[in-house]
N, C-alpha and C positions, 0 to 999 in steps of 0.2 A: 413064596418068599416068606422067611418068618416074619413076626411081630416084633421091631426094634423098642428098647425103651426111647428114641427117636419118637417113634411114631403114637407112644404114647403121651409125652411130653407134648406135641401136638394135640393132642384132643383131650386136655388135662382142663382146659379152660372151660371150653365149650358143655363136656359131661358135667363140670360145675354149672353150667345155666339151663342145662339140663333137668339138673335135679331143681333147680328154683323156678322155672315153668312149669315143674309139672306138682312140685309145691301150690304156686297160684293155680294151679288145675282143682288141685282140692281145697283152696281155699273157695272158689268159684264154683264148684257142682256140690258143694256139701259131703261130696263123700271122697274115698281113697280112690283113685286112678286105679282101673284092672290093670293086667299085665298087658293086652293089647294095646291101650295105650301109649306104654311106657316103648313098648317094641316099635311103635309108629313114628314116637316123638325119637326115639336111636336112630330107626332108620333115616329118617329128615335129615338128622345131625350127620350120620355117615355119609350124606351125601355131599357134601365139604370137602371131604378129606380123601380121596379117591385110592391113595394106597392102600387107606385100613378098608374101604369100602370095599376092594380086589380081596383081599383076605378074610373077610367076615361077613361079606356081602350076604353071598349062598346062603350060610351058614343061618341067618338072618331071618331070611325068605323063607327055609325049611323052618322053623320056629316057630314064624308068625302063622303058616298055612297048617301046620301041627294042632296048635294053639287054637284055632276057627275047627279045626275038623273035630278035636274033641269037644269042641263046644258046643257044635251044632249035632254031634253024637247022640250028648249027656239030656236025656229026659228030663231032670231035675232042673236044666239049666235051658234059659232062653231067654234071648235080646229079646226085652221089649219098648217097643216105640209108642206116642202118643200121635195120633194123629184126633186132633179135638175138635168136640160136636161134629164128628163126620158119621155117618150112616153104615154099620158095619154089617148089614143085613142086603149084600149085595156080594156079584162075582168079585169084580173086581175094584182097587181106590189106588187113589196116587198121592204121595206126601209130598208136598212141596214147603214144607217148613225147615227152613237152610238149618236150622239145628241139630235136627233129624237126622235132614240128608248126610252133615258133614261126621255126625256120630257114628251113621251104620258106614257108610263111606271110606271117610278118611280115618277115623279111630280103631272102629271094629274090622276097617278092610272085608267088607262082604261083599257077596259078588251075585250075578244070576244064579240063581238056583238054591239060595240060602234060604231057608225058613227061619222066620221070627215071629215075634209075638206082637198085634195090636192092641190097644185101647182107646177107647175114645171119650175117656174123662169122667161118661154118664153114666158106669157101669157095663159096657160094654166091650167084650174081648172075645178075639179071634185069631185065630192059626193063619198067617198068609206066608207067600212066596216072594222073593225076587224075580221077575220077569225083565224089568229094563231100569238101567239104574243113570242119570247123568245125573251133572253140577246141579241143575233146575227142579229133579225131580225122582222119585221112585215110584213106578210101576208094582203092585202088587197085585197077586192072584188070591181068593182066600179061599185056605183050603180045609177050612173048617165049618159048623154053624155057631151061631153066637154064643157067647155063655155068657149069662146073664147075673148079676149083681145088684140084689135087691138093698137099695136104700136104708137105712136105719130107722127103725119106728121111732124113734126118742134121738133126736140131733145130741150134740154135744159141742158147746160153741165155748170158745177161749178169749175171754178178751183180756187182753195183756198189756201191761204197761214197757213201753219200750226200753229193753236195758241199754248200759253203755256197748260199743264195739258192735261184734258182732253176733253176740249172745241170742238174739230174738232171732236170725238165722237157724241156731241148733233149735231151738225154740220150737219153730215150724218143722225143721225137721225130724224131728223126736216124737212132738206133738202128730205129724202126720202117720208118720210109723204106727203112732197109737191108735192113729181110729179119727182124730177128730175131723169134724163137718165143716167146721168154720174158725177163723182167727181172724181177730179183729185186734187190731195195735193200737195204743190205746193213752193217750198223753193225759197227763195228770197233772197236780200243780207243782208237784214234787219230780215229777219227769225229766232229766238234765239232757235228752235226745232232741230239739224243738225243730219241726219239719215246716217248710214252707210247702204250699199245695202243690209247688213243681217238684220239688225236692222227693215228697210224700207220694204222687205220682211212680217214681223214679223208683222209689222203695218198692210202691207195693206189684211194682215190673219184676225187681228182682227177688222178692219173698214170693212170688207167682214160681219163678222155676225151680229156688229153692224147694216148695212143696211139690213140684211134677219130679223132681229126681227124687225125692224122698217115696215116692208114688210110685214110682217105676222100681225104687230096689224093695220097696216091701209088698211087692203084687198086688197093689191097692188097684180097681178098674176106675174108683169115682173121685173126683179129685175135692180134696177141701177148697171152699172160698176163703180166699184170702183178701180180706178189706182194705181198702185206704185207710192211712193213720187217722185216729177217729178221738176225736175231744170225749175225756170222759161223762160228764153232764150229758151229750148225744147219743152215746150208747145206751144211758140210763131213757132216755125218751123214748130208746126203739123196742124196750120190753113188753111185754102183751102177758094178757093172763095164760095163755098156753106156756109160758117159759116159768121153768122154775131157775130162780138166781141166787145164786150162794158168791158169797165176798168172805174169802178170808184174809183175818187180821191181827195184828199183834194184841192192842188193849178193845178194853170194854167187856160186856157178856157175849161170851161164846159159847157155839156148842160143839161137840168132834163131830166130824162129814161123817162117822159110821150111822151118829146118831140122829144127824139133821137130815140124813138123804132117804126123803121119801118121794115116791111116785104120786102126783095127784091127779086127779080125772081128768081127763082134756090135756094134758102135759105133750108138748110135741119136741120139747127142746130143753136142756138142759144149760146152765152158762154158769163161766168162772169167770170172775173179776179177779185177776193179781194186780196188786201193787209194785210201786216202784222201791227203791231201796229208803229205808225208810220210813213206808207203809203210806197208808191212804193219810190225807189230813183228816183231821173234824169234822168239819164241813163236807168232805170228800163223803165219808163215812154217816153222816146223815142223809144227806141226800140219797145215799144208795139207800137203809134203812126206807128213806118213806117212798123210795120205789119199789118195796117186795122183795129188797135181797136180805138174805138171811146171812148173818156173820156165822161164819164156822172157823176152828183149827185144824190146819194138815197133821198137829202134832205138838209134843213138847219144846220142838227146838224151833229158831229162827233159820227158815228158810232164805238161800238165795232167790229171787227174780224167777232166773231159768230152772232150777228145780223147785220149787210151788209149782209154776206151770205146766212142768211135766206129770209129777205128782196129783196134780190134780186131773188133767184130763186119763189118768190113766186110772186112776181113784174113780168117777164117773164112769168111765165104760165097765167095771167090775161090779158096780153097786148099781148100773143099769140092768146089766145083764142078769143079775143076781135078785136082782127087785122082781123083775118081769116075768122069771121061773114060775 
């Protein structure tokens, strides 16, 4: 039976709440929805409407399993899962993190016998199988040895002042793409974001999986710490002579990061102070001074928030790695 403009008029609604779920999809994982996705959330939706289902159903189903075969073909390409602090130097593990499950499951539609990719956060990743898959749990086999992901000699840590919206979101996940170790969010007195401790909790739940998908589409094995929002005065307390600390900022003597960034003996950790919109106060900016931070500029212009932060952690991992040669 063909497809009436009837039968579209019908599901004219729905494909509109369609495309705004799977909007909040990418506002929610940080990144764009693959095409399995989108094929997952249609088929749900076709299952409403049973005429168009009879007609497009098939059609549908030959698609989605297309879609999975060349994925699981493509060398270059491979679902990876975290299953964290778990022991990856054994036959076999089981995931029981309903996130997980419901991704390789219900999104990616994989089944027994699908090979995907593990991580376990600490630097460790392996080849495993689907053996048994329910609501509760996946079964894997692994069918590879570990490959191992050695740690950074020289950390590189962010601490950042909380933008408006959801800015400190890209934040994390920009910043993790890049490399770094650690972010720390970071109020100020100029900070217009103010988190109560449950609130701040809540946050650094949801900055946590923002950088595990950030993790997962940039093949990172070791996952950044991501802090509780953390009063600026307290991050300056938690510095030690192993951290070399740079603050950049609009007034006073500065110097450019090419010129200020050196290595010193005993150095295990590197840290950026950003400001909020603004800049640091007076005050702000003495007290980091008589803690060992050094003012530096990213440049001639007035940076946003989220780009200084990127900028700079991505500035540190080039003049790391370039110092260390």
């Amino acid at each position: 039976m063909p497809i009436t403009s009837g039968m579209i008029a019908e599901i004219y609604g729905p494909i509109a709440q369609l495309g705004e779920r799977l909007l909040r999809k990418q506002e929610a994982g940080g990144s764009t929805p693959p095409r399995s996705t989108f094929l997952a959330e249609l088929k749900m939706w076709m299952t409403r409407f049973p005429s168009i289902q009879k007609n497009l159903g098939a059609t549908l189903d030959s698609v989605v399993s297309s879609f999975n075969r060349k994925t699981a073909k493509s060398k270059k390409f491979m679902h990876r899962f975290l299953s964290q602090n778990t022991n990856l130097n054994t036959k076999s593990i089981t995931i029981t993190d309903f996130k997980e499950i419901h991704h390789l499951s219900t999104v990616l539609r994989l089944k027994k016998g699908s090979e995907i990719s593990i991580f376990n956060g600490q630097g460790e990743e392996v080849l495993a199988k689907v053996e048994n898959l329910t609501a509760q749990s996946v079964q894997l086999t692994i069918l590879s040895p570990v490959k191992k992901s050695s740690g950074n000699t020289i950390t590189v840590t962010l601490a950042c002042a909380i933008p408006k919206k959801a800015k400190f979101e890209t934040i994390i996940e920009k910043c993790t793409e890049l490399g770094v170790d650690r972010i720390i969010p970071v109020m100020t007195q100029r900070t217009e974001v103010r988190l109560s401790e449950e609130r701040g909790d809540k946050k650094q739940k949801r900055y946590e999986t923002v950088a595990i998908n950030a993790a997962k589409q940039s093949q990172r094995s070791i996952l950044p710490v991501v802090d509780v929002p953390t009063a600026f005065n307290d991050v300056l307390k938690q510095l030690t002579a192993t951290d070399a600390a740079f603050i950049p900022c609009l007034n006073g003597e500065r110097k450019n990061i090419l010129d200020a960034f050196k290595l010193k003996p005993g150095q295990t950790n590197t840290i950026f102070f950003i400001g909020p919109e603004g800049d640091f106060t007076d005050q702000e900016l003495q007290d980091a001074l008589v803690a060992g931070c050094i003012p530096v500029t990213l440049g001639p212009h007035v940076l946003k928030v989220d780009t200084a932060a990127i900028c700079a952690v991505a500035a540190a991992k080039l003049l790391i790695e370039r110092t260390a040669q």
